[in-house]
MARKOL-410956 format. One record per residue (C-alpha): x, y, z. Coordinates in steps of 0.1 Angstrom, whole numbers, plus 5000, padded with zeros to 4 digits. Layout:
// residues N
XYZ
...
//
This chain:
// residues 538
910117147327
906517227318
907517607323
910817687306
911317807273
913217677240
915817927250
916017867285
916317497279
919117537258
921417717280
922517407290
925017417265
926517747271
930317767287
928518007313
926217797322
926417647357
925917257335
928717317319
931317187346
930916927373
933116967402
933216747429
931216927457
928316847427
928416517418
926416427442
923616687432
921116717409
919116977393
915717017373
918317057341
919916787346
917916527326
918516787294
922016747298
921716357300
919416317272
922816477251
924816267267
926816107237
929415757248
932815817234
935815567227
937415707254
935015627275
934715257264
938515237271
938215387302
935515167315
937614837299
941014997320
938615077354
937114697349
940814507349
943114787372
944714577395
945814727435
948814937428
948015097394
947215447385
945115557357
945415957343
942816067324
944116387304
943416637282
942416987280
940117207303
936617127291
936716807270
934616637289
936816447321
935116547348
931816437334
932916097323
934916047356
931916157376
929815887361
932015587367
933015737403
929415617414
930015267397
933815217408
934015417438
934315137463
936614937439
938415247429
940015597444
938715897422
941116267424
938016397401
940216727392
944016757396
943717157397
942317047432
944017067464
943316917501
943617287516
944217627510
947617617513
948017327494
949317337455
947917087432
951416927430
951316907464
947716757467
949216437439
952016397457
949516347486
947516087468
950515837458
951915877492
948115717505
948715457478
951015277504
947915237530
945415187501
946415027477
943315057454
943515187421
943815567419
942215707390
943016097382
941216367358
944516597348
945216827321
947916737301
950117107314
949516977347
950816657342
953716807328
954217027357
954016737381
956916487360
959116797367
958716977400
956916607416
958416487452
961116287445
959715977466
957815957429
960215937412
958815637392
955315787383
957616097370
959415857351
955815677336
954616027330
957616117309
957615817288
953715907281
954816257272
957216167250
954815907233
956515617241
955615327267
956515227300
955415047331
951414877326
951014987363
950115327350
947715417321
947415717304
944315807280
944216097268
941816347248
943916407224
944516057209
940816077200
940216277176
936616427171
937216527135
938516297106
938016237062
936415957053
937615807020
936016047000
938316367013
935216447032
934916647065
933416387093
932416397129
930816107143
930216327178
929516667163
926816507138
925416237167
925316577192
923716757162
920916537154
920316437190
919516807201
916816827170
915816507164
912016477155
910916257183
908616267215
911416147232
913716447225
912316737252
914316977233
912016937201
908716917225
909817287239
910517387207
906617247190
905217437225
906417787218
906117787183
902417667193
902817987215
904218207187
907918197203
910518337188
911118277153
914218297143
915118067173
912917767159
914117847126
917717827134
916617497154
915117377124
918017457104
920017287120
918416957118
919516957082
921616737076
923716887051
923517217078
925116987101
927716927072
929017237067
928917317105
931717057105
933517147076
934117457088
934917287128
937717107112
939217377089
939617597126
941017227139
943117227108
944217617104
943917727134
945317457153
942317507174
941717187197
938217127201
936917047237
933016947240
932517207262
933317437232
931417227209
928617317231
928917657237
929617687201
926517547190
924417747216
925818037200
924717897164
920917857177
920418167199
922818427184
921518757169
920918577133
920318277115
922918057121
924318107087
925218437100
925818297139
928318077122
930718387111
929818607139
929818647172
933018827193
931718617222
932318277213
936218127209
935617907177
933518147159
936318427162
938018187142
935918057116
935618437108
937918347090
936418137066
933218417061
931918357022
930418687027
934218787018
934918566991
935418816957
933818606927
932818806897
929318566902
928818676940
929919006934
927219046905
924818906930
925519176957
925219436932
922019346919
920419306951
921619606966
920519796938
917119606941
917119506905
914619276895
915218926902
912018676896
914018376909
915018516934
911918666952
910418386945
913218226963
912618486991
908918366997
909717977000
912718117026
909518337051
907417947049
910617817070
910318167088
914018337076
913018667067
914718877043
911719157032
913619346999
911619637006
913819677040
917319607029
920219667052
923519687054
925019377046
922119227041
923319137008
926618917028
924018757050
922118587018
925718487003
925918307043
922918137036
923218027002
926617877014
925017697044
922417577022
924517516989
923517106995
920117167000
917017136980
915017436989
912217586969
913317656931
917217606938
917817946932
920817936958
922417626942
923717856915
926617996939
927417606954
930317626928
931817956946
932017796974
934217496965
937417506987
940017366960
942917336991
941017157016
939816886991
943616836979
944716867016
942216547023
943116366995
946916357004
946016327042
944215987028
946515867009
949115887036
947115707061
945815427042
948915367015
949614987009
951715026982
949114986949
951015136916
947815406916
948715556954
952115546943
951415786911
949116006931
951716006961
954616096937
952516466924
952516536958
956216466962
958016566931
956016816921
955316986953
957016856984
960516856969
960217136944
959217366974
961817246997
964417316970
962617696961
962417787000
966317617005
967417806975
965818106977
968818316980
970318186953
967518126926
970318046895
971017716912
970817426890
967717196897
968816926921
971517146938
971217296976
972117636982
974817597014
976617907022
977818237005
981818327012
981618736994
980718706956
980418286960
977818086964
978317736972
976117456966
976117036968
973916826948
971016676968
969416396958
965816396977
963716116971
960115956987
960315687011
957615437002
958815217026
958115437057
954815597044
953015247044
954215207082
952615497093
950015497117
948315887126
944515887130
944616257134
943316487106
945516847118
948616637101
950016357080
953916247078
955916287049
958916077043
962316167026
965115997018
968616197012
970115936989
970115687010
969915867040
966815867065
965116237071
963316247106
959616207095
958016537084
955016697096
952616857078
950017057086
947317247067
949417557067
952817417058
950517227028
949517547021
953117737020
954317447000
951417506972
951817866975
955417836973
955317686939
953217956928
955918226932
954518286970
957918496989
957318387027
956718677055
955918737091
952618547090
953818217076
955918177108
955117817123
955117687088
958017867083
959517687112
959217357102
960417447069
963917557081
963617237103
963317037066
965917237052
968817207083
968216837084
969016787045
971817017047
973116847077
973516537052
974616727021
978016877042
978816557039
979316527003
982216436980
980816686954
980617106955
979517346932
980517686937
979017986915
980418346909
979718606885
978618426861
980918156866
980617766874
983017516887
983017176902
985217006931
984816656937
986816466962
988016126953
990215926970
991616236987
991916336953
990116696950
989016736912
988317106897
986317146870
985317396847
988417656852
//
């Protein structure tokens, strides 16, 4: 390793590295990398539970690890092959097949069918599609393991001679109980790569070339991002993609993502928002605070770009070249002006020089997300205390419902509050009164770990809604909604699940004794008691 650069060294974590899969013709190799890539090795739960499952299977059973392509399976079931391989059969990668003309449905049906003359457990890496394939097109001599497969699918139980632990269940991103943004993996993998220790070889490359007079604006970004409020915001912005997006993380992507971040054409606060080559920064594009129109940014851009005299800020400038981030005023370029608003962002936490970029921290401030993570939290750790139950109740009455009753109603906006637009026969509109109300009961029984969504509960009367999902973007429609927002073609998926809301209530309100039918003007009542039917307000 004595002759390989920072750089080099950290093409480990690229997606086109050759490290960044293990197949299992390689298992069995090793390379003069490999002790970079185990120094970053980082235990998950999974793998704890996977270890506890391969310590007590029994002859017979079947474990499937699953997920997505590059989450980390083959790695994790390439390290407990060498311990449980004589106790254990290992199908490393279910994309895999026996021979050419073999499928990969083929080559499972292959393995249970060797389960009858060893009767060891088989342990399998498969993605989740794949599994999916298999409980439908499967040999129907396995019939049963279809079976267990569809139960898992469906997230429900079944036999205990077949486990299923899968990626998703584990989320890498969560709030903590202050609504903030939190990744035990991300941050560990962070500080691990830069940690300030002999024993990181990563940090000794990085004190050799800059010894050496290597690059700069790699050892700054690697420097950067041993901050740990850097690390923050990298996360932040990680879960808003999770969250938006709908992006699922792998830690292969985490990886390649944060190769990008260090050796990218800028400073990472730039490498965080750019970069067509790299999946999850084509996404937090999205989130660039170079865009962000505040009369205080904008003044900022203006005065820079017209190199008006700013004190604080050169001043600013020269505390920025110690740490080796260059921006010389006397060569300003083209959006050199969004690359400082990148960095003031990325730094908005941090206590650099005379502070002059703490001014902005205030533009930055993401109003949705925090009330997003606040609801999300409430949700998953209600017990029922009068104060959750006031803060719970905003969220319900005031948004929830009222939105559900704009979006339901929205073709006939003179609708009395409370009533459900149903159906419109020529100049009529007809209507029932809808009583929704929030199921307490239900929200303290919840039990959802995972930050893309929370379950909301309704009540129609005293009927039972299916439990709600909601995402960031349908928390966002239902905000915007009650703002004036009119849906369109990019509010789809929320969209979605709002008619899904909406058909479900109306489902119940068909039932009702009670109609209210408007025209021209015009309001009248029929109410059906005791086959009785009432009219009101001829």
């Amino acid at each position: 390793m004595a002759s390989i650069t920072l750089r080099q060294a950290l093409g480990v974590l690229a997606k086109s590295s050759p490290f960044a899969v293990c197949t299992p013709a390689e298992a069995s190799r090793r390379d003069s990398f490999d002790d970079l890539k185990e120094y970053l090795f980082i235990e998950q739960q999974i793998e704890r539970d996977f270890q506890n499952l391969l310590e007590s299977a029994s002859d017979g059973e079947v474990i499937f690890l699953c997920g997505s392509s590059g989450d980390g399976k083959s790695e994790i079931l390439t390290r407990h092959a060498r311990r449980f391989g004589a106790k254990c059969r290992f199908h490393l990668d279910a994309t895999h097949s026996f021979a050419p003309s073999q499928s990969g449905i083929q080559a499972l049906d292959e393995l249970f069918d060797k389960q009858t003359d060893d009767k060891r457990p088989l342990v399998i890496g498969i993605n989740v599609g794949m599994l999916a394939n298999y409980a439908k097109e499967g040999a129907k001599r396995h019939a049963e393991i279809c079976a267990a497969i569809e139960l898992f699918l469906d997230n429900r139980h079944g036999t205990t001679s077949y486990h299923f632990l899968d990626f998703e269940k584990y989320p890498k991103f969560y709030f903590n109980n202050h609504g903030e943004a939190c990744s035990d993996f991300a941050k560990e993998l962070m500080r691990r790569l830069t940690l300030n220790s002999p024993s990181n070889p990563f940090y000794a490359l990085a004190l050799r070339d800059a010894e050496r007079g290597g690059e700069k604006r790699l050892l700054a970004n690697f420097h950067l991002l041993a901050l740990p409020t850097v690390q923050d915001t990298i996360i932040i912005n990680l879960l808003k993609i999770r969250l938006a997006r709908d992006q699922f993380i792998t830690t292969r992507a985490l990886l390649d993502f944060l190769h990008h971040l260090l050796t990218g054409d800028g400073y990472i606060s730039d490498n965080l928002f750019r970069g067509i080559d790299n999946e999850l920064v084509t996404r937090t594009s999205n989130f660039d605070p170079a865009t962000k129109r505040t009369q205080k940014l904008d003044q900022f851009i203006l005065r820079y770009e017209l190199q008006l005299p700013d004190p604080a800020l050169e001043d600013f400038l020269l505390e920025l070249e110690k740490n080796s981030i260059y921006f010389p005023k006397n060569e300003i370029k083209l959006g050199q002006a969004g690359s400082l608003v990148r960095l003031f962002y990325l730094l908005r936490n941090e206590n650099l020089g005379n502070g002059y970029h703490q001014q902005f921290a205030a533009e930055f401030v993401d109003p949705l997300l925090e009330k997003y993570a606040k609801t999300w939290y409430l949700h998953q750790n209600y017990n029922d205390e009068v104060k959750q139950k006031t803060q719970l109740r905003q969220f319900y009455v005031n948004e929830l419902i009222n939105a559900i009753y704009l979006y339901a109603n929205r073709n006939a906006p003179n609708l009395e509050k409370g009533e459900l637009f149903i159906g419109e026969f020529g100049s009529v509109q007809l209507a029932v009164p809808v009583e929704l109300k929030v199921d307490y009961a239900r929200i303290k029984n919840q039990n959802n770990g995972a930050a893309s969504l929370f379950y909301a509960y309704l009540r129609v009367s005293e009927n039972t809604l299916q439990p709600i999902p909601v995402n960031y973007n349908l928390f966002e429609l239902v905000r915007k909604l009650n703002a004036g927002y009119r849906p369109n073609r990019y509010d789809k998926s929320a969209i979605v699940m709002l008619d899904e809301i909406v058909e479900q209530i109306s489902e119940i309100a068909k039932l009702s004794q009670k109609l209210r039918f408007y025209d021209n003007g015009h309001e009248y009542s029929a109410i059906l008691d005791d086959e009785i039917i009432s009219i009101s307000g001829v």
